[in-house]
ROSEDO-560853 format. One line per 3 residues: number of its first residue (from 1); for each residue x, y, z of N, C-alpha, C. Coordinates in Angstrom, 2 decimals. Each point is the difference from the previous one (the first is absolute). Layout:
ROSEDO-560853
NUM) X,Y,Z,X,Y,Z,X,Y,Z ~ ...
This chain:
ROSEDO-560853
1) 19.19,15.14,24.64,0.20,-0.17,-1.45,-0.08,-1.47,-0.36 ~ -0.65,-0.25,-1.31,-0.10,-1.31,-0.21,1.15,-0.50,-0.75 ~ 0.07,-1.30,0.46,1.39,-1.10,-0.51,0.28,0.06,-1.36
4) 0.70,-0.32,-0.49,-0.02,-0.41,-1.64,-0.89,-1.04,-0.10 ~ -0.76,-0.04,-0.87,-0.92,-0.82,-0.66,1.26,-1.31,-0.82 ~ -0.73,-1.79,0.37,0.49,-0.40,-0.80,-0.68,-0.57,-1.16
7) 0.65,0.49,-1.25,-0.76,-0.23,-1.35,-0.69,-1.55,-0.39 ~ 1.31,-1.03,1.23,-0.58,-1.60,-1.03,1.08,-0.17,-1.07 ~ 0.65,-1.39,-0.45,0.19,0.01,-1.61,-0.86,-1.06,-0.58
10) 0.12,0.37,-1.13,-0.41,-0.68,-1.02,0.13,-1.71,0.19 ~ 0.81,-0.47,0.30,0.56,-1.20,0.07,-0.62,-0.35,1.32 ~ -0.38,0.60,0.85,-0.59,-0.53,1.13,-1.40,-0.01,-0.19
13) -0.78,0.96,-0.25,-1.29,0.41,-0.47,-0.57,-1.07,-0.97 ~ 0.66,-0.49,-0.88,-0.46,-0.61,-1.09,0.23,-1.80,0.09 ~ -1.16,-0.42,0.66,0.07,-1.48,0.75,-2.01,-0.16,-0.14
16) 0.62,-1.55,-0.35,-2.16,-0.34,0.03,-0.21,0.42,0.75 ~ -1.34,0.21,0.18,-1.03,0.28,0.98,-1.55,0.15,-0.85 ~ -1.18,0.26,1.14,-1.25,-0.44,-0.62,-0.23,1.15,-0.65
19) 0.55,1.57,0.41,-0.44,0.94,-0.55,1.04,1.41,0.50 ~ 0.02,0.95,-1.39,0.61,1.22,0.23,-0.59,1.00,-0.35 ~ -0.01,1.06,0.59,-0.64,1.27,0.25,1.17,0.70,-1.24
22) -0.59,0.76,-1.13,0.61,0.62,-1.28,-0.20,1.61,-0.06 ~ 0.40,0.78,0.75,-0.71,1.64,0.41,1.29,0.85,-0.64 ~ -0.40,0.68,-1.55,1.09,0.99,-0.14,-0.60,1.36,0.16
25) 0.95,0.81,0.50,-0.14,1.51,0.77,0.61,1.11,-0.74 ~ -0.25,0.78,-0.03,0.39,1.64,-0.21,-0.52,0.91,0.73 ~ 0.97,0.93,0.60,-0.66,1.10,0.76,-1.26,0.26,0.72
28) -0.05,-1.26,0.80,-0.84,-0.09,1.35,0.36,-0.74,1.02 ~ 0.32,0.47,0.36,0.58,-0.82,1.67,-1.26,0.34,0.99 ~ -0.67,0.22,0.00,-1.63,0.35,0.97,-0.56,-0.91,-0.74
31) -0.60,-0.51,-1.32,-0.61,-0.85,-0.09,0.70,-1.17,-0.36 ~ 1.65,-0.08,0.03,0.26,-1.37,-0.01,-0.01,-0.71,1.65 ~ -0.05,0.71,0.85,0.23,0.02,1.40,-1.43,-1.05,0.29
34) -1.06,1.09,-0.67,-1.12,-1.12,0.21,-0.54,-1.15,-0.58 ~ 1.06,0.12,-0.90,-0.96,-1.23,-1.02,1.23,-1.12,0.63 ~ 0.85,0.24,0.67,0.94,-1.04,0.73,-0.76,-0.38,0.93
37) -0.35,1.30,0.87,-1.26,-0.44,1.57,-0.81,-0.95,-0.41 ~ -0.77,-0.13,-1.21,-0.95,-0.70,-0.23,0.44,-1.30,-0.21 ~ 0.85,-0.62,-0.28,0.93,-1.13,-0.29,0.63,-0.14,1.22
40) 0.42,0.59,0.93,0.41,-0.22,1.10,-1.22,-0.75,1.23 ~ -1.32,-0.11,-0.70,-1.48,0.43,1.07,-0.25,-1.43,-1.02 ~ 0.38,-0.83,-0.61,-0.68,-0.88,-0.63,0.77,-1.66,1.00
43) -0.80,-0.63,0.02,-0.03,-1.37,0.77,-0.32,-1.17,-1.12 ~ 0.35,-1.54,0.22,-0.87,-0.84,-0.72,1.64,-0.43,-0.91 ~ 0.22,1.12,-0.82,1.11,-0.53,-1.09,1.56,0.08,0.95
46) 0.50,-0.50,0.51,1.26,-0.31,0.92,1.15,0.25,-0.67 ~ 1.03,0.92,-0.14,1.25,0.42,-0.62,0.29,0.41,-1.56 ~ -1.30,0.49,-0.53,0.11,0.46,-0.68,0.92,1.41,-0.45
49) 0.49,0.00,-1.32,1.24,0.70,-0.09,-0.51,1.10,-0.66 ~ 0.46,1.75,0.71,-0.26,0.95,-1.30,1.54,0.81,-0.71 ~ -0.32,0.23,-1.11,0.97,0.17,-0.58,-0.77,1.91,-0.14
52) 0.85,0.66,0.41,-0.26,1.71,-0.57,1.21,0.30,-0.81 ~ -0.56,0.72,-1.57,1.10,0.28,-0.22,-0.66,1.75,-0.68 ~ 1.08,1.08,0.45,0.06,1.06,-0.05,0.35,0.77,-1.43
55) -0.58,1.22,-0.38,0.40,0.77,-0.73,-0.17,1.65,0.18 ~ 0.28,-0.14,0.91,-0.60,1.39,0.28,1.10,1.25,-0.27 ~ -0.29,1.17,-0.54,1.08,0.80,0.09,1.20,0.71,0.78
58) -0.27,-0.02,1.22,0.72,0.19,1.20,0.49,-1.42,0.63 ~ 0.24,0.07,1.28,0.26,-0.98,0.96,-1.29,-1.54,-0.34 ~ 0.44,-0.74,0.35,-1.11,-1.02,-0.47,-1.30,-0.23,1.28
61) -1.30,0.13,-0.13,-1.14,-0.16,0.60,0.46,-0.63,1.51 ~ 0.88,-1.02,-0.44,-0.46,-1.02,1.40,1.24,0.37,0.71 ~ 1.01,1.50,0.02,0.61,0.36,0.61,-0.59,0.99,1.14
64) -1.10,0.09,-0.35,-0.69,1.07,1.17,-0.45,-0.97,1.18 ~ 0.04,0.51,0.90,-0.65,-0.77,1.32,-1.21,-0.63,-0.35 ~ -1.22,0.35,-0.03,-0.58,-0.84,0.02,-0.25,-1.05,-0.92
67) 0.49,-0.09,-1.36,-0.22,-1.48,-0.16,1.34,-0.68,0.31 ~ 0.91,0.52,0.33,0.86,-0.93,0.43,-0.05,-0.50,0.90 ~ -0.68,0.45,1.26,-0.59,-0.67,1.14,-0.86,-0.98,-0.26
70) -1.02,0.22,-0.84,-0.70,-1.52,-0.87,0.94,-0.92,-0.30 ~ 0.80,0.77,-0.83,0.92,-1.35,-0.39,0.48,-0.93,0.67 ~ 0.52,0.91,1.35,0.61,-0.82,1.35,-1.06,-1.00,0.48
73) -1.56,0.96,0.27,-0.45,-1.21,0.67,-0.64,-1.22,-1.06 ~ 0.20,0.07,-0.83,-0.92,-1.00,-1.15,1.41,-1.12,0.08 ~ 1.58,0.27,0.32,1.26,-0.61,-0.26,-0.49,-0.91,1.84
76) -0.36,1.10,1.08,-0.28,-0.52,1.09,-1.23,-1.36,0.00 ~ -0.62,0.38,-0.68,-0.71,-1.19,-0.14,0.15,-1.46,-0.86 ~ 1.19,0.50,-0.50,0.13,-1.14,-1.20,-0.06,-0.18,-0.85
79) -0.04,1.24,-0.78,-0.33,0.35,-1.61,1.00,0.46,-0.15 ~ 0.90,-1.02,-1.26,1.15,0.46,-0.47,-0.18,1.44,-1.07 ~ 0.65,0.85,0.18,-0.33,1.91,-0.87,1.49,-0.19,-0.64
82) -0.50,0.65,-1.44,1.61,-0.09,-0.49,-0.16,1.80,-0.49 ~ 0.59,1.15,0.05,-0.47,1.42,-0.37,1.27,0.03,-0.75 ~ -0.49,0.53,-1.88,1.10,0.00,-0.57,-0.41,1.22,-1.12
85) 0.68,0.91,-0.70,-0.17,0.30,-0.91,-0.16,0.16,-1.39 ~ -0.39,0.99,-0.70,-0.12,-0.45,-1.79,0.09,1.26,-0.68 ~ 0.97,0.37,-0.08,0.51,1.13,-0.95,1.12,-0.40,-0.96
88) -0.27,0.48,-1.38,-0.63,1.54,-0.07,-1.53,-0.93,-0.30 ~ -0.95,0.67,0.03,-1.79,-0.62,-0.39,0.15,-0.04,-1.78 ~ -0.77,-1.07,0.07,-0.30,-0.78,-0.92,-1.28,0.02,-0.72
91) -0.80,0.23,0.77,-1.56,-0.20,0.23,-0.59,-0.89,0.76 ~ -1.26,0.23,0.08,-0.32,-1.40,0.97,-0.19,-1.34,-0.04 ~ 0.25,-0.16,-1.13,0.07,-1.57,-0.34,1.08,-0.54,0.32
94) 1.27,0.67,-0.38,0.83,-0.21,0.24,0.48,-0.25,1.50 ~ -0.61,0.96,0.93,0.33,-0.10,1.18,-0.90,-1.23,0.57 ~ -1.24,-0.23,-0.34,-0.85,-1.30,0.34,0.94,-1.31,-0.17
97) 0.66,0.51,-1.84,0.92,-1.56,0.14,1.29,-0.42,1.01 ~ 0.36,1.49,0.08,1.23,0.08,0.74,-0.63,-0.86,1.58 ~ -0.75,0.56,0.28,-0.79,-0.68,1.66,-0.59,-1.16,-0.47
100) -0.22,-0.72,-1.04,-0.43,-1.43,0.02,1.52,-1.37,0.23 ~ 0.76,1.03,-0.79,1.66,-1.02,-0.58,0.70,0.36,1.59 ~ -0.67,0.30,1.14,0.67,-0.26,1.44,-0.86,-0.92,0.76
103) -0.91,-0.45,-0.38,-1.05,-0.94,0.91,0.19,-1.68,-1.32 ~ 0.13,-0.78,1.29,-0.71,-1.39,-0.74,-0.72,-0.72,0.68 ~ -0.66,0.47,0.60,-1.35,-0.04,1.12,-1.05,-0.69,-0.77
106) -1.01,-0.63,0.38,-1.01,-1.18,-0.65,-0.90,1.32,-0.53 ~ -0.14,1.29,0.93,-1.13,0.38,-0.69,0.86,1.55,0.62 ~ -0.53,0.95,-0.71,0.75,1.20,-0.06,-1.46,1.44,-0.45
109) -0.20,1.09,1.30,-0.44,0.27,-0.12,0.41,1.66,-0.13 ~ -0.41,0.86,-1.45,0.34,0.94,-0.40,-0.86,1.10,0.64 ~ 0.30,0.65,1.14,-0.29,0.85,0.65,0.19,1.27,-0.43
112) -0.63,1.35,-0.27,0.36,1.39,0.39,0.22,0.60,1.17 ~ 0.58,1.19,-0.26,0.29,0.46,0.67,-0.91,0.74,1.62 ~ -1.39,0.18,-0.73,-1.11,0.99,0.69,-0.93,-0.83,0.19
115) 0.15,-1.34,0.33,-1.09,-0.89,0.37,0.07,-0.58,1.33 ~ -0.75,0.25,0.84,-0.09,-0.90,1.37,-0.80,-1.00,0.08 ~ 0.53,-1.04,0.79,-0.46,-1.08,-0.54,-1.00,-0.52,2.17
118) -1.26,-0.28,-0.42,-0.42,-0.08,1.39,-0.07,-1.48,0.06 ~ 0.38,-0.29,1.61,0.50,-1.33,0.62,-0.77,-1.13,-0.54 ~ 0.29,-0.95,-0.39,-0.34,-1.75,-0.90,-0.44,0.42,-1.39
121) 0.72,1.14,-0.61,0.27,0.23,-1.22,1.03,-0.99,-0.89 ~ 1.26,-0.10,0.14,0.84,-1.25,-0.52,-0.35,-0.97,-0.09 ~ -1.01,-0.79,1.23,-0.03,-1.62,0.46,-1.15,0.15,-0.64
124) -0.91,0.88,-0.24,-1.36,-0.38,-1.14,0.56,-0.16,-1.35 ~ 0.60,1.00,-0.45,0.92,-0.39,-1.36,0.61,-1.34,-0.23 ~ 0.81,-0.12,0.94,1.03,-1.49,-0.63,-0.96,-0.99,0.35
127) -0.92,-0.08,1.03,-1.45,-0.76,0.16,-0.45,-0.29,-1.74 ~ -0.81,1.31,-0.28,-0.55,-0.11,-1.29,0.87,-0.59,-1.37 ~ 1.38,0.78,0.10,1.04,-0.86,-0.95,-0.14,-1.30,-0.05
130) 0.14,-0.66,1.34,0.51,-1.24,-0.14,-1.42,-1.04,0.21 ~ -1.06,0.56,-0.14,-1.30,-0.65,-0.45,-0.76,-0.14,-0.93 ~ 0.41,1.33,-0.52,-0.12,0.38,-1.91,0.55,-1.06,-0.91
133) 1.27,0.37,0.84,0.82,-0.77,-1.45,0.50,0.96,-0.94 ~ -0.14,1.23,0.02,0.22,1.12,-1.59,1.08,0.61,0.16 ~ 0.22,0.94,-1.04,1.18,0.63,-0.08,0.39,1.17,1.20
136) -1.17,0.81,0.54,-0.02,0.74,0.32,-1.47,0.73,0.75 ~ 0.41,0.45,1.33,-1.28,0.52,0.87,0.30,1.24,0.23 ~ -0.86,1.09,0.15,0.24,1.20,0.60,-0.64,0.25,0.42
139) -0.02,1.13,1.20,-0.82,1.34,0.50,-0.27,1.23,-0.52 ~ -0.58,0.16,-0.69,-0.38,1.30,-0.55,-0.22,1.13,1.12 ~ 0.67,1.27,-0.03,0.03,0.91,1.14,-0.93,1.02,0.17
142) -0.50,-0.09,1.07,-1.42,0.90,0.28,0.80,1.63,0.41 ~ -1.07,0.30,-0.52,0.24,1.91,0.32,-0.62,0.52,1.27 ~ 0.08,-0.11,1.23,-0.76,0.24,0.85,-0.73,1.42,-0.11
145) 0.55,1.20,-0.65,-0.74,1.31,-0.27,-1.16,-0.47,-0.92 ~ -0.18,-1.75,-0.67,-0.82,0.55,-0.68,-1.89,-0.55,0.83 ~ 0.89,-0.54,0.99,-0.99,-0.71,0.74,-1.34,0.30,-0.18
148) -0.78,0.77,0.29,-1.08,0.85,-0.10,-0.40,0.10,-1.54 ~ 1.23,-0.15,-1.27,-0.64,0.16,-1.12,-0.48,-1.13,-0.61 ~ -1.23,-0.84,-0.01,-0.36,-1.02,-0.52,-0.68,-0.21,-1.65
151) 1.02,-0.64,-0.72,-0.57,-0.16,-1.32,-0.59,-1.07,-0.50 ~ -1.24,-0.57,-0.21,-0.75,-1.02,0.12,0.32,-0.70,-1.64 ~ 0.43,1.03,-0.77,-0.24,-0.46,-1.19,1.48,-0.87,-0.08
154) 0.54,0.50,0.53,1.51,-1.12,-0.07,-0.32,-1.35,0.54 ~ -0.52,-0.14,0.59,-0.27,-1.23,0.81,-0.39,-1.62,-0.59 ~ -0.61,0.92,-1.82,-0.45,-1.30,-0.25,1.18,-0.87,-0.95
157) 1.63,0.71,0.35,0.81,-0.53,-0.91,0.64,-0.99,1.50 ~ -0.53,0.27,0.85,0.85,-1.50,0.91,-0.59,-1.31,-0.15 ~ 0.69,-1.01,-0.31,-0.59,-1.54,-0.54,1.02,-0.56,0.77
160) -0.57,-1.15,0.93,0.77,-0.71,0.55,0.50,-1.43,-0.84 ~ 1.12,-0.56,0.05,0.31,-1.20,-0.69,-0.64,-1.00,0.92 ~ -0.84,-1.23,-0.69,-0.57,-1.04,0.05,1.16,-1.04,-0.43
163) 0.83,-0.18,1.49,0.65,-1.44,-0.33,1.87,1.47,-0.15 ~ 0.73,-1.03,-0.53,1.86,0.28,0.00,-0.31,1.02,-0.87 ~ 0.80,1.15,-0.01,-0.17,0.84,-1.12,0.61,-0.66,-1.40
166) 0.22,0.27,-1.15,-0.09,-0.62,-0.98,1.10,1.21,-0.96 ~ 0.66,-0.62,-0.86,0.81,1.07,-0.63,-0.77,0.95,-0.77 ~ 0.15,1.15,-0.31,-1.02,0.88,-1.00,1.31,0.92,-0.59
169) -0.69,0.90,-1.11,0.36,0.58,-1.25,-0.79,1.73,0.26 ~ 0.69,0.36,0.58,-0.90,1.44,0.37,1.08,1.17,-0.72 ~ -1.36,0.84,-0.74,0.73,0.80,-0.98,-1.13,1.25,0.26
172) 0.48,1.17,-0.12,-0.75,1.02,-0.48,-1.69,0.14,-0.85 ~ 0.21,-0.91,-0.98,-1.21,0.34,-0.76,-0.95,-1.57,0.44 ~ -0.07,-0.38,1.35,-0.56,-1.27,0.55,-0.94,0.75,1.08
175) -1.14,-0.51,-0.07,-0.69,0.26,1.76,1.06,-0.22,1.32 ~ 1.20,-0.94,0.06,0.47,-0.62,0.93,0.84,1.23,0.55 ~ 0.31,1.13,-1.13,0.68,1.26,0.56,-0.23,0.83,0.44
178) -1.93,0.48,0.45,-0.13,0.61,0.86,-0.51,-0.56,1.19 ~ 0.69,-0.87,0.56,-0.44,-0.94,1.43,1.04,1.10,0.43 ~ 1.35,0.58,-0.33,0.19,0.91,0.75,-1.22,1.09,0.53
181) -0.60,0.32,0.02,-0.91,1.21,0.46,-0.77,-0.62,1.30 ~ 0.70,-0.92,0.51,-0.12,-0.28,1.10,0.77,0.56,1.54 ~ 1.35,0.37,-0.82,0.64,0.17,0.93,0.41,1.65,0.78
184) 0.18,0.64,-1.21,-0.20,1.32,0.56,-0.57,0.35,1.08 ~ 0.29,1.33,0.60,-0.59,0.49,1.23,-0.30,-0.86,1.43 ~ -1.28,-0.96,-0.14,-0.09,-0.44,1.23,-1.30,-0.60,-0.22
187) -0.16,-0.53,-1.67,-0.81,-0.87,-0.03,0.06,-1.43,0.00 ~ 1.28,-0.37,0.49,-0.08,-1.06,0.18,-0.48,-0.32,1.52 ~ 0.31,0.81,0.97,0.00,0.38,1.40,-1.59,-0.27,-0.01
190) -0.96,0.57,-0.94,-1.14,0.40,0.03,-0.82,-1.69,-0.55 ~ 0.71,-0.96,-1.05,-0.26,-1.05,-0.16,-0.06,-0.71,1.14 ~ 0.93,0.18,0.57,-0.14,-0.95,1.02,-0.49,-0.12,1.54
193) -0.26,1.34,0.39,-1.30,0.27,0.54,-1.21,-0.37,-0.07 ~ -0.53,-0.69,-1.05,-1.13,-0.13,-0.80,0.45,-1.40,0.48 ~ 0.72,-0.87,-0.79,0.04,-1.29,0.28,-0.02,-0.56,1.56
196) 0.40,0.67,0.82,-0.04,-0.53,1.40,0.59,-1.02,0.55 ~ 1.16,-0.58,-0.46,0.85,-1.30,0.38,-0.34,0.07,1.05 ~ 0.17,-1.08,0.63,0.67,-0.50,1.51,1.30,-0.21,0.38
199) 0.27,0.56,1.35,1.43,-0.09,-0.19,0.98,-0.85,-0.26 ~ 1.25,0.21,-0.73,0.57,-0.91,-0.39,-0.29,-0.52,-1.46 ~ -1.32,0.14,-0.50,-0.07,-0.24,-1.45,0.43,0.61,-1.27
202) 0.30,-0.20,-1.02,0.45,0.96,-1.41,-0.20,-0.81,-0.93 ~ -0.39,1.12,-1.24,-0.24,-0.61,-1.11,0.83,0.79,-0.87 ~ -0.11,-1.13,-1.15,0.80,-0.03,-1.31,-0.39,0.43,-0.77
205) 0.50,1.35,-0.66,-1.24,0.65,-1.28,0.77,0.03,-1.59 ~ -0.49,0.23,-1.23,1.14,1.00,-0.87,0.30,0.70,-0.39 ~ 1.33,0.26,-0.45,0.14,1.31,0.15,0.59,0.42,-1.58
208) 0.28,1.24,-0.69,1.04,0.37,-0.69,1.35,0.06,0.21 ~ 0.30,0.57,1.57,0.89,0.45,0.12,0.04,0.67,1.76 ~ 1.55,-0.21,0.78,-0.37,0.60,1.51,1.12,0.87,0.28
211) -0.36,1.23,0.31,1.68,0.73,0.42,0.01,0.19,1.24 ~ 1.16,0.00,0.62,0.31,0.12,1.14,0.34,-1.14,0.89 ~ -0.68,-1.20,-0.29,0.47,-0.97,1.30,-0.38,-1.46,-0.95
214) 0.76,-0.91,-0.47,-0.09,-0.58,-1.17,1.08,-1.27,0.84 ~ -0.82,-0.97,0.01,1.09,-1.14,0.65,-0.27,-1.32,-1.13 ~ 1.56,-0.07,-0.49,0.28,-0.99,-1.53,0.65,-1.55,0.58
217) -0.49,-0.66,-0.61,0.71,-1.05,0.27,1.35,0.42,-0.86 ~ 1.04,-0.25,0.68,0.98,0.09,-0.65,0.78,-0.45,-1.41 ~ -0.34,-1.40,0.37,-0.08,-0.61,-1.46,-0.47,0.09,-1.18
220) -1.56,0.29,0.34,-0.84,0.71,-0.79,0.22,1.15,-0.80 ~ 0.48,0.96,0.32,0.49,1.46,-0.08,1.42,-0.09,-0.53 ~ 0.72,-0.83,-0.07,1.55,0.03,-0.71,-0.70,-0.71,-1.42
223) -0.25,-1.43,0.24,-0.57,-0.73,-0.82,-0.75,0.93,-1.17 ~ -0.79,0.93,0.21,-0.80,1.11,-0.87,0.66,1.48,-0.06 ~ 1.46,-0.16,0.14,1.29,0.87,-0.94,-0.31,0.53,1.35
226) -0.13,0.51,1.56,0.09,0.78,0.66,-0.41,1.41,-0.01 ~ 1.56,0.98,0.45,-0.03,1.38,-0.66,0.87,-0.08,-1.11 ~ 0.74,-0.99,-0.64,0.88,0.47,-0.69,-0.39,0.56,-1.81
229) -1.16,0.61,0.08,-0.44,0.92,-1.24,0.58,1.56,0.51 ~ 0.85,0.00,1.01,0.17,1.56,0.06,0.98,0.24,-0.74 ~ 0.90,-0.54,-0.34,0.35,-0.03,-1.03,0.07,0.93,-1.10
232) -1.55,-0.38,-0.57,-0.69,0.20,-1.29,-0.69,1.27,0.04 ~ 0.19,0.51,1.24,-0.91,1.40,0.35,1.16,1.31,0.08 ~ -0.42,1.25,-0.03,0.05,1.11,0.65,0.22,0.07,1.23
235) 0.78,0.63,0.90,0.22,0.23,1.19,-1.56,0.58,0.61 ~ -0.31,1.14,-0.94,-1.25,0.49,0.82,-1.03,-0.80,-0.55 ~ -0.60,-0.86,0.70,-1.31,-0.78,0.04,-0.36,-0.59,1.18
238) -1.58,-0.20,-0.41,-0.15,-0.68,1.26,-1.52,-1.47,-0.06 ~ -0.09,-0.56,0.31,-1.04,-1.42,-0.35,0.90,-0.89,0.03 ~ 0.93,-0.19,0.41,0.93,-1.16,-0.07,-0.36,-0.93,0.86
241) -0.77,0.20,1.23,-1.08,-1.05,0.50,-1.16,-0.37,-0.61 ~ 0.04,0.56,-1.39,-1.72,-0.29,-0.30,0.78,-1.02,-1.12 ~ 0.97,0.18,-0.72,0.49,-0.72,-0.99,0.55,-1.73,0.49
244) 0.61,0.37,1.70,0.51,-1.48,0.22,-1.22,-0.85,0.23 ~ -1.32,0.52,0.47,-1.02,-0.32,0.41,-0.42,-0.78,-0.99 ~ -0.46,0.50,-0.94,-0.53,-0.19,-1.34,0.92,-0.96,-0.44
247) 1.01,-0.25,0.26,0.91,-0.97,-1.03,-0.23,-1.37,1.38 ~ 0.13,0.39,0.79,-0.22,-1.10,1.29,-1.30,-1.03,-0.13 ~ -1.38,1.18,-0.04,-1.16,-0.33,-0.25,-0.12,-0.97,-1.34
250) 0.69,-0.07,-1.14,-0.73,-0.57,-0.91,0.97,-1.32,0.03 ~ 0.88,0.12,0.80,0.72,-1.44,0.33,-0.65,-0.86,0.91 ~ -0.13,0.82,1.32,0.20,-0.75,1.34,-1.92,0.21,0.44
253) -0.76,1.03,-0.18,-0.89,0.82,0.33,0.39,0.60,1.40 ~ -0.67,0.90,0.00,-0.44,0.93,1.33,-1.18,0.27,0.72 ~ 0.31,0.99,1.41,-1.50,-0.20,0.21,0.27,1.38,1.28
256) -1.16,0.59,0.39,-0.05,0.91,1.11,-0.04,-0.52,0.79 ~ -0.28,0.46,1.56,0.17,-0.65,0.93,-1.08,1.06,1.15 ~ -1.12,-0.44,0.06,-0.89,0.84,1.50,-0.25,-0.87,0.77
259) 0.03,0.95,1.40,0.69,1.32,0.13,0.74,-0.04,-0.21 ~ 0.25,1.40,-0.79,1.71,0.82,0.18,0.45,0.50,1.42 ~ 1.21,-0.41,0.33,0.15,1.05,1.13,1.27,1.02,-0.37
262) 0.29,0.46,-1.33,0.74,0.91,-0.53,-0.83,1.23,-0.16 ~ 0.99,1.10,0.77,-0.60,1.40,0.18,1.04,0.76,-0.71 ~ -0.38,1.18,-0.67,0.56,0.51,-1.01,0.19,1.56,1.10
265) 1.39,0.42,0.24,0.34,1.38,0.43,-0.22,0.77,-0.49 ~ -0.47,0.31,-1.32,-0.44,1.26,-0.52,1.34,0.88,-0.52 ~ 1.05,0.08,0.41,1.23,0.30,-0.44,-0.02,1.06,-1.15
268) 0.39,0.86,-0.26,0.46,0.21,-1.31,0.90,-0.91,-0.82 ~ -0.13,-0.31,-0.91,0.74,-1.14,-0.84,1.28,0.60,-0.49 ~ 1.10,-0.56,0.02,1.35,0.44,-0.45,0.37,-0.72,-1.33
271) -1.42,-0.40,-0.62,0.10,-0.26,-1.48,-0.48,1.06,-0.80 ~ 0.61,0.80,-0.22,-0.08,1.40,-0.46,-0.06,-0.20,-1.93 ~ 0.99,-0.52,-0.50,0.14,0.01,-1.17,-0.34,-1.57,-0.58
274) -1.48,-0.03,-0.42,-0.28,-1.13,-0.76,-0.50,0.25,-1.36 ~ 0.75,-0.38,-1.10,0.44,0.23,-1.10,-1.24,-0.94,-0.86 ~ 0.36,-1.46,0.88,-0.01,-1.19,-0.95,-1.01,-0.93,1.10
277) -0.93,-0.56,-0.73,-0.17,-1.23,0.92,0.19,-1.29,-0.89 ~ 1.07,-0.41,1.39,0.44,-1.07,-0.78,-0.62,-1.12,-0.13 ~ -1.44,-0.47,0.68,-0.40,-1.24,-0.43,-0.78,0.28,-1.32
280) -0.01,1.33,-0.54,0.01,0.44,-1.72,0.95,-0.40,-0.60 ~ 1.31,-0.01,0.20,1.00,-0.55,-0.92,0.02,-1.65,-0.17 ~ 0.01,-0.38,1.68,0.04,-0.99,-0.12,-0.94,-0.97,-0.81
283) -1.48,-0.05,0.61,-1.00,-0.28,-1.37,0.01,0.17,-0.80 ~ 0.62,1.10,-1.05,0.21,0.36,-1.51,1.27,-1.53,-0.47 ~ 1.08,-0.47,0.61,0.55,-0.43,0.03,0.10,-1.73,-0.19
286) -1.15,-0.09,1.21,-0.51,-1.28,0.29,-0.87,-0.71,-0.79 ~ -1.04,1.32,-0.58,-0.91,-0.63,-0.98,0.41,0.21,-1.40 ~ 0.98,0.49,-0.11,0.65,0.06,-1.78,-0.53,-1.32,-0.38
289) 0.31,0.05,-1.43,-0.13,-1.35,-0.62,1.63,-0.52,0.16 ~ 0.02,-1.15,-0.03,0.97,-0.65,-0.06,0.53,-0.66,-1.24 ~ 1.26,0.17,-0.58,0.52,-0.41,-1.25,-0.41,-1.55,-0.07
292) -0.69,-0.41,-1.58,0.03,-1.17,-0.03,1.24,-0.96,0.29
């Protein structure tokens, strides 16, 4: 039988460092197990901290054996883990802010739950961060089922940035908002096949928007209100990464990052009830007119 798991506090967990791992969970302990493995399998970034914090309806995720055995060995290697909870739910913004206000880490990276991350994934990121200069880099997550499905016509929305990315203003009724139609399925997988790096190389592209594996400069991302618009929302919603993005981007800019080495589990999603998207509220908000 396995030991008691120890959770970490807050007060210990929460100390500089170059970077923290931001992963909130509900009712998967099989794919939080792996998306720990994958963070456990990464080299290059040295003591980096992850913070999991739970909502799940039963017992919490990282009480089952196997990711708590991650937990152990990621603590064995030197990665401070703090595992805490967040009830009653809020929504997910809320829980994003809740996992930002425990890290004061230089750069802080907002992980899901169903993403594995393959080895010199991190150290290309904080690489690209800290050569950019911008607010924010991500991995956009490939679908490996969709491997085989190749869509050519998406292809012509990937544009690489020429030079630091640059702040931008990306809205709905702009060309700059369907550079998403890059990312779906496994055409980005399929971009970069085509390009043929050499190893060790990556480029800088732009984007609308990245879910799943999103690494912020920290500063950047408080500085441009964070999560704290959850607030202003509905419990059931969901874009609350597309809204901090967007508010990040027209401060700090952003930028993609190929290769990705973020793989998407396929999961059923335990975002069941989305009502609202909130980077709709939030933009309604942002672009009001302002009282003389």
């Amino acid at each position: 039988m396995n030991r008691p798991l120890d959770l970490g506090t807050p007060g210990e967990f929460r100390q500089p460092r170059q970077l923290d791992v931001l992963i909130p969970t509900r009712n998967r302990p099989a794919e939080l197990a792996v998306t720990l493995s994958g963070l456990a399998a990464q080299e290059g970034v040295p003591g980096f901290g992850v913070v999991v914090s739970d909502q799940s309806d039963g017992e919490p995720a990282y009480a089952h054996p196997a990711p708590g055995t991650m937990v152990r060995a990621l603590r064995h290697q030197g990665h401070p883990v703090l595992l805490t909870r967040r009830l009653p739910r809020r929504g997910l913004a809320e829980h994003r802010a809740y996992l930002l206000d425990r890290s004061v880490a230089r750069y802080v990276l907002c992980l899901d739950d169903d993403v594995w991350l393959e080895p010199g994934t991190l150290a290309r990121l904080v690489t690209a961060i800290g050569e950019l200069g911008c607010g924010f880099v991500g991995n956009a997550v490939h679908g490996l089922s969709y491997a085989d499905d190749v869509r050519p016509e998406t292809h012509g929305h990937y544009e690489e940035w020429d030079g630091p990315p640059v702040p931008e203003r990306v809205r709905p009724d702009t060309p700059q908002w369907h550079r998403a139609s890059i990312h779906p399925a496994a055409n980005l997988l399929h971009v970069t096949q085509k390009l043929d790096l050499p190893p060790g190389a990556w480029r800088a592209y732009k984007v609308s928007w990245i879910g799943g594996c999103v690494l912020y400069d920290r500063a950047a991302l408080v500085d441009s209100g964070g999560f704290d618009f959850w607030r202003r929302l509905q419990e059931k919603h969901q874009g609350e990464d597309v809204a901090a993005q967007l508010a990040v981007m027209a401060r700090h800019g952003g930028a993609g990052v190929l290769p990705s080495g973020a793989y998407h589990l396929e999961s059923p999603t335990t975002v069941t009830e989305r009502d609202v998207e909130a980077w709709e509220i939030v933009l309604v908000e942002s672009d009001a007119p302002q009282p003389a």
